[in-house]
C-alpha positions as CSV (number, residue, x, y, z in Angstrom):
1,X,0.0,0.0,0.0
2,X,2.8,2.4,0.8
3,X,4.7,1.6,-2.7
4,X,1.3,2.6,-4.3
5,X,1.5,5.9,-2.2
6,X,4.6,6.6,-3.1
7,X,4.1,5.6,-6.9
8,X,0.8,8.2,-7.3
9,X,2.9,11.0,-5.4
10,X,5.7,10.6,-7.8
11,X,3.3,10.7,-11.0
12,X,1.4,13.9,-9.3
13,X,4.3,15.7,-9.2
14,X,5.8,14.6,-12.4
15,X,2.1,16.0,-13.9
16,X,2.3,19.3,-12.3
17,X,6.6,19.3,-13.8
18,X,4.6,18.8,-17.0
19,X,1.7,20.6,-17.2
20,X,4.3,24.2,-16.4
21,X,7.0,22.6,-18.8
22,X,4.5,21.6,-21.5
23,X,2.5,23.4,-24.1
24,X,-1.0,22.8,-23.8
25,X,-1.6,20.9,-26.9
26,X,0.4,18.5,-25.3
27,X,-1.4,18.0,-22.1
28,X,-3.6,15.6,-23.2
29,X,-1.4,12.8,-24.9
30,X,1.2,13.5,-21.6
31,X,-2.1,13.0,-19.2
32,X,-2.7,9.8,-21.5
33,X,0.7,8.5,-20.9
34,X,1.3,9.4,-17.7
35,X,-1.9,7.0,-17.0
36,X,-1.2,3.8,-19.2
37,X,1.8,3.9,-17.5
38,X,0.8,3.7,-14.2
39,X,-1.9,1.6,-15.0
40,X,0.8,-1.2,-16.8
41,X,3.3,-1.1,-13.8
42,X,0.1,-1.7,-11.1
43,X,-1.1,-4.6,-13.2
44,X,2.3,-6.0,-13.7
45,X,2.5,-5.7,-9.6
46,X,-0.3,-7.5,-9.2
47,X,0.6,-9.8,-11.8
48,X,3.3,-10.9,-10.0
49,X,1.4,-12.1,-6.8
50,X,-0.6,-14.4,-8.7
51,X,1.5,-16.3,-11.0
52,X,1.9,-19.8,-10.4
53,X,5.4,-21.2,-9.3
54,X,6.7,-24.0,-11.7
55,X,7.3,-27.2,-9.5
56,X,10.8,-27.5,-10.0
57,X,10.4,-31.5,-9.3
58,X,12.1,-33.6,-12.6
59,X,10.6,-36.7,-12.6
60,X,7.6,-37.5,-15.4
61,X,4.1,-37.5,-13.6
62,X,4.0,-41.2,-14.5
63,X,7.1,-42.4,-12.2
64,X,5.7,-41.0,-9.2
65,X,1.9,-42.1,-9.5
66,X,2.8,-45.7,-10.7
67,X,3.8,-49.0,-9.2
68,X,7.5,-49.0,-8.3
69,X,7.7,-53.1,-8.0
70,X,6.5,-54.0,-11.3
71,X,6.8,-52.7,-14.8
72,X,3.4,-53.4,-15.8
73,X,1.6,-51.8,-18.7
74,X,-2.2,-52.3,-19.5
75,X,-4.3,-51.7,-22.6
76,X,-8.0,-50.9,-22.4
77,X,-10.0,-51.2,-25.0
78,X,-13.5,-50.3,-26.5
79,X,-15.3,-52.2,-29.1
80,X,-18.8,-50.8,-30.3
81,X,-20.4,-54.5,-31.8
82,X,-23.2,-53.9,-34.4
83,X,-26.1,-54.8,-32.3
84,X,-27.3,-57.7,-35.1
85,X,-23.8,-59.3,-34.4
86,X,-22.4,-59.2,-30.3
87,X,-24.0,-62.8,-29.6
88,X,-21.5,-63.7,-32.4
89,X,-18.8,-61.7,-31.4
90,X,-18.5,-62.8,-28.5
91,X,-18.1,-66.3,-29.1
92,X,-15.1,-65.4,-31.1
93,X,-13.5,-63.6,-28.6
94,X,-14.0,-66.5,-25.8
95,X,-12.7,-69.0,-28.0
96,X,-9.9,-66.9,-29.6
97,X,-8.7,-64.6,-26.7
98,X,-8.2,-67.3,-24.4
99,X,-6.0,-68.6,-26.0
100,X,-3.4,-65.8,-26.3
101,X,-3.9,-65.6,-22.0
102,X,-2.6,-69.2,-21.7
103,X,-0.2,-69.3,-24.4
104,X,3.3,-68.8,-21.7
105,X,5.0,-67.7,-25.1
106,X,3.2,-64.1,-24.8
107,X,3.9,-62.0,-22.1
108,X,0.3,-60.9,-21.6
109,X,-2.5,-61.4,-19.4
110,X,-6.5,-60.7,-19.8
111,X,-7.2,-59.2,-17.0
112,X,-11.2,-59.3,-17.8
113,X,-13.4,-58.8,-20.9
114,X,-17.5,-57.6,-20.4
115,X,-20.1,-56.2,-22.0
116,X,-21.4,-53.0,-21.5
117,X,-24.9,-53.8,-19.5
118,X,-25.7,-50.1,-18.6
119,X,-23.6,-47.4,-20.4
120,X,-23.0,-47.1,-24.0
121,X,-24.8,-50.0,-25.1
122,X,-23.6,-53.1,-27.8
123,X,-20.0,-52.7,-26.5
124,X,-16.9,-54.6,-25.8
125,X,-14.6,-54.3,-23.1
126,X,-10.9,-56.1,-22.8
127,X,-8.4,-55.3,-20.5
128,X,-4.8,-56.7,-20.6
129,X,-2.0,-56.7,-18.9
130,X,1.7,-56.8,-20.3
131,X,4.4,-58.1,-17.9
132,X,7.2,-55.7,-19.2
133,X,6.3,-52.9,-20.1
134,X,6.2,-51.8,-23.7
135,X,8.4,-54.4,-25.1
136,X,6.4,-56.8,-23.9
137,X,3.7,-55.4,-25.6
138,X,5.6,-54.7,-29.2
139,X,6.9,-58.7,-28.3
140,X,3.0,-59.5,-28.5
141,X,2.2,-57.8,-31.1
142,X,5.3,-58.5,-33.4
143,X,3.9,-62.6,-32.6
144,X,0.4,-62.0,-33.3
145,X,1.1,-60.8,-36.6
146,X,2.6,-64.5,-37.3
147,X,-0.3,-66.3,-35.9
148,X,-2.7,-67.3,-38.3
149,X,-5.8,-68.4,-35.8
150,X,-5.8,-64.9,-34.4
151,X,-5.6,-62.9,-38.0
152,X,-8.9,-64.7,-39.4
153,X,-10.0,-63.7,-35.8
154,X,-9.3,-60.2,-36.4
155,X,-10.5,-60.5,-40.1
156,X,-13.7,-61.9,-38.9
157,X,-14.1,-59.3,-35.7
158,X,-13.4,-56.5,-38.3
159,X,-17.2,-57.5,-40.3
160,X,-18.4,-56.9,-37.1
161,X,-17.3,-53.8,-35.3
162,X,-19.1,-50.2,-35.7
163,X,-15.9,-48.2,-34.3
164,X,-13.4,-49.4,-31.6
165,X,-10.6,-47.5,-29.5
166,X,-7.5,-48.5,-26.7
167,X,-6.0,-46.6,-24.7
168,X,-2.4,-47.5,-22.6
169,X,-2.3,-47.6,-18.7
170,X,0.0,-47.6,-15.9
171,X,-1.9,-48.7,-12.4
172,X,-2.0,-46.5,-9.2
173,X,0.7,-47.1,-6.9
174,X,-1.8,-47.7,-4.0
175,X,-4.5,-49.5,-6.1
176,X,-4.7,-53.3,-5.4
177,X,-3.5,-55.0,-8.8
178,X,-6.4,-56.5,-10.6
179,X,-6.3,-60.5,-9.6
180,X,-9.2,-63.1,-11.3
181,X,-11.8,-63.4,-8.8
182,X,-14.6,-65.4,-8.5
183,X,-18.9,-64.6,-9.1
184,X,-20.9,-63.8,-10.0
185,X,-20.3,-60.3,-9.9
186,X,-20.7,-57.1,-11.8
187,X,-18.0,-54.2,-12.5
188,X,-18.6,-50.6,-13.0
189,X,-15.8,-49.1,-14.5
190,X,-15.6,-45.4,-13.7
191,X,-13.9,-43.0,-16.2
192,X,-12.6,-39.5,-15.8
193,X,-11.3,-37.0,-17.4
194,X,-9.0,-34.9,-15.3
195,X,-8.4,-31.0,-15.9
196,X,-4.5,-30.7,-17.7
197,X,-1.6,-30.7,-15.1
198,X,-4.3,-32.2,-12.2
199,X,-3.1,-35.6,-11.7
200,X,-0.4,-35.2,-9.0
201,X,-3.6,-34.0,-7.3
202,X,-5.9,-36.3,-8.1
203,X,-3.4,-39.3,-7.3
204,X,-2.7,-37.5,-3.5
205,X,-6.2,-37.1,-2.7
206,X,-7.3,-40.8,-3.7
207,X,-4.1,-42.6,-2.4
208,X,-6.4,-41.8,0.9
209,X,-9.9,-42.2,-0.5
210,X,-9.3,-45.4,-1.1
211,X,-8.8,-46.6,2.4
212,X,-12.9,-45.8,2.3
213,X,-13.7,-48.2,-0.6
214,X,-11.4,-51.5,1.4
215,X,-14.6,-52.8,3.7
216,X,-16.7,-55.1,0.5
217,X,-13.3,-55.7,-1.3
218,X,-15.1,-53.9,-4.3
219,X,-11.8,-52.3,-5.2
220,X,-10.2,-54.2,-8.4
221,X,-7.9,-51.6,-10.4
222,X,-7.3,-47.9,-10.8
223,X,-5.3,-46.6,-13.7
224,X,-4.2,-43.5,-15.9
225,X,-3.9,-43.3,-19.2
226,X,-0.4,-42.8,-20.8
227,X,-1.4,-42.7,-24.3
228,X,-4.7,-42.5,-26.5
229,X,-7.0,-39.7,-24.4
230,X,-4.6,-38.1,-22.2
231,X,-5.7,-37.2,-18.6
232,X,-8.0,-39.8,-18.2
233,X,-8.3,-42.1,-15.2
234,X,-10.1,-45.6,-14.8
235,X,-11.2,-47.1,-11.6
236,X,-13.0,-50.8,-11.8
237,X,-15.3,-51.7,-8.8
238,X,-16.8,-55.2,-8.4
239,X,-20.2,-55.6,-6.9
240,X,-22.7,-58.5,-6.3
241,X,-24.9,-56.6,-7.3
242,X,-26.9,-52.9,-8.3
243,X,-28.3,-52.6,-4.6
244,X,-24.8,-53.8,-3.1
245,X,-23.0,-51.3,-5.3
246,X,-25.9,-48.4,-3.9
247,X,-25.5,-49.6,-0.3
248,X,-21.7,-49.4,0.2
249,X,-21.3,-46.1,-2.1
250,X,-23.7,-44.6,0.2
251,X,-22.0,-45.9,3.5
252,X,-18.7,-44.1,2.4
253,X,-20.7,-40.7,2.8
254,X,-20.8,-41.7,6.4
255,X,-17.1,-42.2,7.2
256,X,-15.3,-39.0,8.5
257,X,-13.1,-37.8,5.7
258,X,-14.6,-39.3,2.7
259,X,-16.8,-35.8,2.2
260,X,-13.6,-33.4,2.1
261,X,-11.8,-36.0,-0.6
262,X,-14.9,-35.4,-3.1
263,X,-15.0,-31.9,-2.1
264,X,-11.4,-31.6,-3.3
265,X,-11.5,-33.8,-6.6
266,X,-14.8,-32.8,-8.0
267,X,-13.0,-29.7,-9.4
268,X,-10.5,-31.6,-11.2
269,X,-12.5,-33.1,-13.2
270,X,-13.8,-31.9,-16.8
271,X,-15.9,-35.3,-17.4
272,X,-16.9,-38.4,-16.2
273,X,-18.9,-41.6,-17.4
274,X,-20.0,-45.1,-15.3
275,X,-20.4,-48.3,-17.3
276,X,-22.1,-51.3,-15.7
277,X,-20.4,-54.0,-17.3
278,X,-21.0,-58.0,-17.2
279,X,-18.1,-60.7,-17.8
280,X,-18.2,-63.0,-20.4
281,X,-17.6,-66.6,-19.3
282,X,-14.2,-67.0,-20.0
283,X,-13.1,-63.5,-18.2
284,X,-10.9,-63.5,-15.3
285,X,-12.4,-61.4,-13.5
286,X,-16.0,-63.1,-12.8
């Protein structure tokens, strides 16, 4: 406040200075300039308060949100069926993905494949696991380009599909790592899509909401999204049922602390869907 005392007694006397030294003509543009300027070095001032400091931490958002112990990459992907063909769509995929999850000479795991019961509707949903990282997953691929079974699969799926999308994940360092569990069971996989440069936060705030979502064991995975949409997170719930899935999301609001943690994220995020998704026979994750 003082500075800003100071500043508009300088320019007052640097008017009057003027306005004797000056022809009158002039008075105007010097009033005009005498203004702008003060009016440019105030806003720069209060500029400066509210500019944001640059973290000056190195590592890549991904090394400190992700599982130190393993070098796991997923892949998540989305398959919109023509409605006339997912009965026979699905029976391709559980005799042809299978396959690939046993075969020992591909390091790869399905982690669980559904349909989409309430959601987008007529869609597909795999998620695999790559133990390695992404050479693992070029290894797979690179083999799958040699094996004849699974490119009449993919020949075959092709007639079928409407549109279809992946994305690649890394898991939350405090999410449990998705293991096959028994049913029968349905998963709701939630999506998000954070605001730009708002996953440090995001990944603080639910490394301790998810100490509320432990009791039913309903936690299966939570991951983020490394390429495809960008800033997107998945978290995968399992749940008896529709009434089980209501009764412990509504005994979370009833824990001290859980309020203030959606308080917090809420604002992070641009957009969000739910899908209520049912396992095919040969998933996993029943």
């Amino acid at each position: 406040m003082a500075a800003r005392v100071l500043r508009a007694r300088g320019a007052a006397w640097a008017g009057g200075l003027l306005r004797r030294a000056a022809p009158c003509s002039l008075l105007p543009r010097l009033r005009t300039w005498t203004s702008s300027s003060n009016r440019s070095r105030e806003d720069s001032w209060l500029k400066s308060l509210f500019v944001r400091k640059v973290d000056p931490r190195k590592d890549a958002h991904s090394n400190l949100l992700a599982k130190k112990e393993t070098s796991n990459l997923y892949k998540l992907q989305f398959h919109n069926v023509k409605p006339e063909c997912l009965e026979a769509y699905n029976k391709i995929c559980q005799e042809v993905l299978p396959k690939i999850h046993e075969d020992k000479h591909y390091p790869c795991t399905l982690v669980g494949t559904w349909n989409t019961w309430y959601g987008e509707q007529d869609q597909a949903v795999h998620l695999w696991r790559y133990e390695g990282g992404y050479p693992a997953l070029t290894e797979v691929m690179n083999k799958l380009r040699e094996n004849k079974e699974f490119l009449e699969f993919r020949k075959a799926r092709s007639d079928m599909l409407l549109s279809r999308k992946n994305q690649l994940l890394l898991e939350f360092s405090f999410w449990n790592e998705p293991v096959p569990r028994s049913g029968p069971n349905i998963y709701e996989l939630r999506s998000y899509q954070l605001r730009p440069g708002t996953m440090i936060e995001w990944g603080n705030y639910w490394a301790r909401a998810i100490r509320f979502r432990q009791d039913g064991n309903e936690a299966v995975g939570g991951f983020f999204s490394q390429i495809g949409q960008l800033y997107m997170v998945h978290h995968l719930w399992a749940y008896r049922d529709l009434q089980t899935r209501e009764d412990i999301r509504n005994a979370a609001w009833h824990k001290h602390g859980w309020e203030e943690l959606v308080y917090y994220t809420v604002p992070l995020i641009q957009e969000m869907e739910s899908r209520i998704m049912i396992p095919l026979k040969t998933s996993p994750l029943q």
